[in-house]
N, C-alpha and C positions, 0 to 999 in steps of 0.2 A: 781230416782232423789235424794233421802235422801241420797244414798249412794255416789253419784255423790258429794253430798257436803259435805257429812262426809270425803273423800278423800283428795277433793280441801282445805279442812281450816289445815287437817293434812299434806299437803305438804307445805303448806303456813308458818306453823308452825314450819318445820322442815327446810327451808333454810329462816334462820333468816335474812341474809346478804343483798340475793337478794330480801326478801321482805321491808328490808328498803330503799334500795337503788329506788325499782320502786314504793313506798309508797311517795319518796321523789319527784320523776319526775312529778308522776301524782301530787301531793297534790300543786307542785308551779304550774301548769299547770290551776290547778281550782282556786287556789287562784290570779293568773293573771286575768284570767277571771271575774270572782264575783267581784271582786274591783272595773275592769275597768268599767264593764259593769254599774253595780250600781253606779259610778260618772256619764258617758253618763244620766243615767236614771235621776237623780238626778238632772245635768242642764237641760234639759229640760222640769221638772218638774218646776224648778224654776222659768225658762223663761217665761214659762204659766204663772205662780201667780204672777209673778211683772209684762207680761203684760197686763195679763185679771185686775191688779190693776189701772196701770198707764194709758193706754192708749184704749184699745181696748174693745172691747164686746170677744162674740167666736161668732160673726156676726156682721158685721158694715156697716149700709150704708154712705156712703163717693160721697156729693157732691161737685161740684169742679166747681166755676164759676166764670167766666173771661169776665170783663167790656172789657176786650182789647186785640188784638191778642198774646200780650207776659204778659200779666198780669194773674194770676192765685191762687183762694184764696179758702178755705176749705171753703163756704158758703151755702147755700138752701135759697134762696129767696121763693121758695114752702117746705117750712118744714112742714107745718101743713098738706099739703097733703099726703109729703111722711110717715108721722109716721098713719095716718088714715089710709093709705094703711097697715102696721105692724101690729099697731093694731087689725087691724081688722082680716087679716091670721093668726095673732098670740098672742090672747088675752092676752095669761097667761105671758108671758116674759116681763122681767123687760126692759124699753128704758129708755136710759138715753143721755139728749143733754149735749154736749160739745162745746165750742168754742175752734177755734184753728188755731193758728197765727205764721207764720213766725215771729221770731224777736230777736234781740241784745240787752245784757244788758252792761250798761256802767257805770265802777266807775273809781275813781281816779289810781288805781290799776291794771286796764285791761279791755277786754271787751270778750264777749262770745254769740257765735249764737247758738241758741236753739228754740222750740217753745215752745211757753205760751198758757198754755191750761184752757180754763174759767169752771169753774164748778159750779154747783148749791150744796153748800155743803147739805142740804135737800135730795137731789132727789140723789146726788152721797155719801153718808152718808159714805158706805165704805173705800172709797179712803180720804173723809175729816176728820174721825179718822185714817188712814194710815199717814197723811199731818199736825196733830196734831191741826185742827183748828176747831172751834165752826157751829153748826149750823147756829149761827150768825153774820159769817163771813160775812162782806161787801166791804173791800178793804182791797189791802197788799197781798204782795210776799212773795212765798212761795219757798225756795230753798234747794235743797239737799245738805249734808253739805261738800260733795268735790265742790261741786260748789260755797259753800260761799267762802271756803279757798280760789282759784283761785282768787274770785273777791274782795277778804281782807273787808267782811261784816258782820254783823251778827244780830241777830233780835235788828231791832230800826234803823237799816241802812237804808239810804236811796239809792235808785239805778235806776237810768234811764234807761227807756224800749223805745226801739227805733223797729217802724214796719219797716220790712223789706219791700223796695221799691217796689218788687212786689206785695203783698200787697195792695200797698196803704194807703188809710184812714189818721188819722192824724202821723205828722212823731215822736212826742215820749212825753213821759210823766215821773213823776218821783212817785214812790213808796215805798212805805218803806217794809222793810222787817218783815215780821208777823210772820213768824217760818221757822229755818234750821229745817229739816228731815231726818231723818240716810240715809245711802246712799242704793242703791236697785240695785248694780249692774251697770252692762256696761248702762243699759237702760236708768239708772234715770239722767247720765249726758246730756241725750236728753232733757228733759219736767222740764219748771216751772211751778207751777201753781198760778194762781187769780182766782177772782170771776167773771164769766162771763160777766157781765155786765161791770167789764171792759176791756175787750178784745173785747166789742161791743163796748165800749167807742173809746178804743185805735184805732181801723180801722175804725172807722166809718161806721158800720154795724148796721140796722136797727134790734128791740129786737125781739127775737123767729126766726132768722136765723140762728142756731146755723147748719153747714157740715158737725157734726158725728152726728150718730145716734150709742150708742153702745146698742147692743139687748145681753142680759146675757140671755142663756139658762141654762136649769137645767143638760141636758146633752150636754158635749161637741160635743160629737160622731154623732151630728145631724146638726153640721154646715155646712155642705154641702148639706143635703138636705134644710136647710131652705134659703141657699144663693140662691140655685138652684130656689126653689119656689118665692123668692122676684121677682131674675130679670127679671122672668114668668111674674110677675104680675104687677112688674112697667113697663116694655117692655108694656105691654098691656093695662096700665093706657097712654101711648103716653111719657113717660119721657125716653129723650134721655140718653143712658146708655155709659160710656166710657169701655174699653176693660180690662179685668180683666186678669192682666199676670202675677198674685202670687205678686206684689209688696204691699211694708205698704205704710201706710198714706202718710208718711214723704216724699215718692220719685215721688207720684204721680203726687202734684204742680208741680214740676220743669219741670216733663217729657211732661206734659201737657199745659203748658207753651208754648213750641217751636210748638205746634200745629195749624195751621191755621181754626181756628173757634173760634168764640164768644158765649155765652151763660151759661147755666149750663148742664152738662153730673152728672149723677149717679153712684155710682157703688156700688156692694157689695161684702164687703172682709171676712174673716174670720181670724182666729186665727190664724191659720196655715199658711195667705198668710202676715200678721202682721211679723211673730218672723222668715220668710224665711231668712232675710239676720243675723240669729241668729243660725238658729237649724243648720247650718255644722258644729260649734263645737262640737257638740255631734255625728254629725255624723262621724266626722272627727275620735274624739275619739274612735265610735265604728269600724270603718273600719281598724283605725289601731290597735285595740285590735284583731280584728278578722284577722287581717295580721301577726301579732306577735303570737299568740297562734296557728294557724293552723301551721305556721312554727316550732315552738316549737314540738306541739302537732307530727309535721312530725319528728322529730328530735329524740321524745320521742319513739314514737311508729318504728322507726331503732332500738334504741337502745333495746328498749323492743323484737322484733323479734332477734336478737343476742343474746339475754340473753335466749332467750327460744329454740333457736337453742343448744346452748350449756348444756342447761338444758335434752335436749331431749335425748344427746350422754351419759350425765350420769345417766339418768335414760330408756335408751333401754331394759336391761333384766325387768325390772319392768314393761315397754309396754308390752313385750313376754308376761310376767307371766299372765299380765292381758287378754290381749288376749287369752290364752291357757286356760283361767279360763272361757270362753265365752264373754269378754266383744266386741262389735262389734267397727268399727270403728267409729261410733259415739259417741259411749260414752268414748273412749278415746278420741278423739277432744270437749267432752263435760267438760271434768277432767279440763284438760288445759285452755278451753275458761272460767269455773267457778271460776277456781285459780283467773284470772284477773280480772272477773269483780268481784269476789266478793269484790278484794284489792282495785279496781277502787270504789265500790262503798262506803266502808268503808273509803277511805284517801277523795273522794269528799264530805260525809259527814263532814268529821274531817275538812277539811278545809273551807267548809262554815260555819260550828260554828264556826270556830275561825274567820273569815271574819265577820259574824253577830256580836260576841262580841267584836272585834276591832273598827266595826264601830261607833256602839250603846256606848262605852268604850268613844272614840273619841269626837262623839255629846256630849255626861253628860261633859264631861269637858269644852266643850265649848271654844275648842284650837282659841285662834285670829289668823287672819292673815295681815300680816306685810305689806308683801309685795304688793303695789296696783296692779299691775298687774296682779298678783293671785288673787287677789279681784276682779276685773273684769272680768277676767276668771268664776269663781267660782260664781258670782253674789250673792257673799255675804263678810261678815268682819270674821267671824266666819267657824270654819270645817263642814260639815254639807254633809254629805254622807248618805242617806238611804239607808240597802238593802232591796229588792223586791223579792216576791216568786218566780217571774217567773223566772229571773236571777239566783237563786239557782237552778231551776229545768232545766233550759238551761246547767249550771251549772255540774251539774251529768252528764245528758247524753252525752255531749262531753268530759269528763273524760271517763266513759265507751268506748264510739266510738275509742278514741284515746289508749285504750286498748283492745280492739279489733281487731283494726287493725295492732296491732304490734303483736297479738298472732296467729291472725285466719290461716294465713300460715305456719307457720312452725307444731302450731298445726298439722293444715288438713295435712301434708307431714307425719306426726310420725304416724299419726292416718292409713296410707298408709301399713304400716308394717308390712309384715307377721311373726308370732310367732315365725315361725324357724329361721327364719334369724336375729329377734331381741333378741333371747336368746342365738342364739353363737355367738354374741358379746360380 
């Protein structure tokens, strides 16, 4: 084996040309990858923390109760039952009620639908240091600050909150604005927030009905089983449960709306069924990364099997020699397959450090971003790209692969050679 790579690093060495040139194919090859991969990773890291901030648990139960056949509103007239039911399966996890409301804000300047989401800033402490507002917050609007620009307001404004007719409750009320809040992505032009109690005010919903329940586990990776285990166990407390089809909060009123029944249905969502009509950006990004690199990677590894074709013609009496010296066919196919990956694994390193400290280069400066759209893309104002170990180690090995596969043939064909015929050449 020693000799095997004492060989491959001195022919490596010896054609300068053709190891910058496949130094150069594979090294954009990884550095395509690592980038893309690591922004994929990257939104949907973010997604999770501004919506496990804004809006969700990584488990949520989501009552949904309708005075009327077309009327539909995020409520629990039984709350105190369904969180004793929580509770009690699940002593250690933090529940936190929300109030949350269909509604329109309305200024001189324009108007905007969103909902208005009530908090107990106490019991929700994280999201009301997120929100910039006091423990003893009691009334007043709390708006992100592309949503003030829109609605030409800003703290000390006042701004009329109109419930959306489905709804119900009373039809609108006026608030002042208590603090704009940096903006948090595509997500945050969705949610205002107040104080619960006024969003119990504003619909006329009696106190401690609040329709979310958000449950914060310590690990994410258990919200399926714990979603699994609720709707076991409200199922069998007799609470009618509505059909869980990966939808969030926000689409569940409306669709349930058009439904012919009256009462309250249950449901429990998770993190994952929240930020569904969110994670196909990422997905999107990783499919076509992995559509563009496989192609590439095909393109590279042609071109790589032609170089080592030709490589092969001028080095056949050197095949002889080795062969007549005893080397067997494997170990000239091993000569060839080390030359590659050793170059594959040397240019994959080199370009994930350079990708690591571009990125890391990138973050410290703390480049803005201008352009809003990009900003909502990006779900942030700022460049903010982490890379991940696993993505480096994904990383390599399809640099190797994609080196491999443009060697392994022509190799294994020279490796085929017998001595005599490849020294009277």
């Amino acid at each position: 084996m020693i000799k095997l790579i004492t060989l491959a690093i001195r022919n490596i060495g010896a054609a300068r040309k053709r190891t910058v040139f496949l130094s150069l194919s594979l090294g954009l090859t990884a550095a395509i990858y690592f980038l893309m991969m690591n922004l994929a990773n990257s939104l949907e890291a973010r997604s999770y923390e501004v919506a496990t901030l804004l809006y969700t648990g990584q488990v949520n139960v989501v009552s949904i109760h309708k005075r009327k056949i077309n009327r539909a509103e995020v409520m629990a007239p039984q709350l105190s039952q369904i969180r004793s039911h929580v509770q009690r399966e699940f002593p250690k996890v933090v529940v936190i009620e929300r109030q949350v409301a269909s509604i329109q804000l309305i200024t001189p300047k324009g108007s905007q639908s969103m909902f208005l989401t009530g908090i107990d800033p106490v019991q929700d402490e994280r999201l009301a240091q997120a929100l910039g507002v006091n423990s003893d917050w009691k009334e007043g609007l709390v708006l992100f600050r592309d949503q003030a620009e829109k609605l030409g307001v800003q703290v000390g404004s006042t701004v009329t909150v109109r419930i959306d007719p489905q709804e119900g409750g009373r039809n609108a009320m006026d608030l002042k604005v208590l603090a704009v809040a940096d903006n948090r992505g595509l997500m945050s032009g969705l949610f205002a927030f107040t104080q619960r109690q006024t969003v119990e005010n504003l619909a006329q919903r009696k106190s401690g009905t609040s329709g979310l329940l958000a449950i914060m586990l310590p690990d994410r990776s258990q919200s399926s089983m714990v979603r699994n285990r609720l709707e076991r166990v409200l199922k069998e407390s007799g609470f009618d449960l509505h059909s869980n089809e990966g939808n969030p909060i926000w689409n569940k009123t409306a669709q349930l709306a058009q439904e012919d029944w009256v009462g309250t249905r249950v449901g429990v969502t998770t993190w994952e069924d929240e930020l569904s009509p969110l994670r196909w950006i990422s997905q999107l990004i990783r499919a076509l990364t992995l559509g563009f690199v496989a192609l590439l990677g095909l393109l590279i590894a042609f071109g790589l099997s032609s170089a080592i074709w030709l490589l092969i013609k001028q080095r056949t009496r050197e095949i002889g020699t080795l062969k007549a010296m005893g080397f067997s066919r494997w170990h000239i196919l091993g000569i060839f397959m080390m030359e590659t990956q050793i170059l594959a694994v040397v240019t994959g390193i080199a370009a994930i450090t350079l990708g690591v400290l571009a990125l890391l280069g990138l973050n410290t400066l703390n480049v803005s971003i201008h352009n809003q759209g990009v900003q909502l893309f990006l779900m942030a104002e700022t460049f903010e790209v982490y890379p991940h170990a696993g993505v480096a180690l994904q990383t390599l090995i399809i640099t190797c692969l994609v080196a491999g596969l443009g060697t392994f043939f022509p190799a294994f064909s020279a490796s085929k050679l017998q001595p005599s015929v490849a020294l009277s050449r």
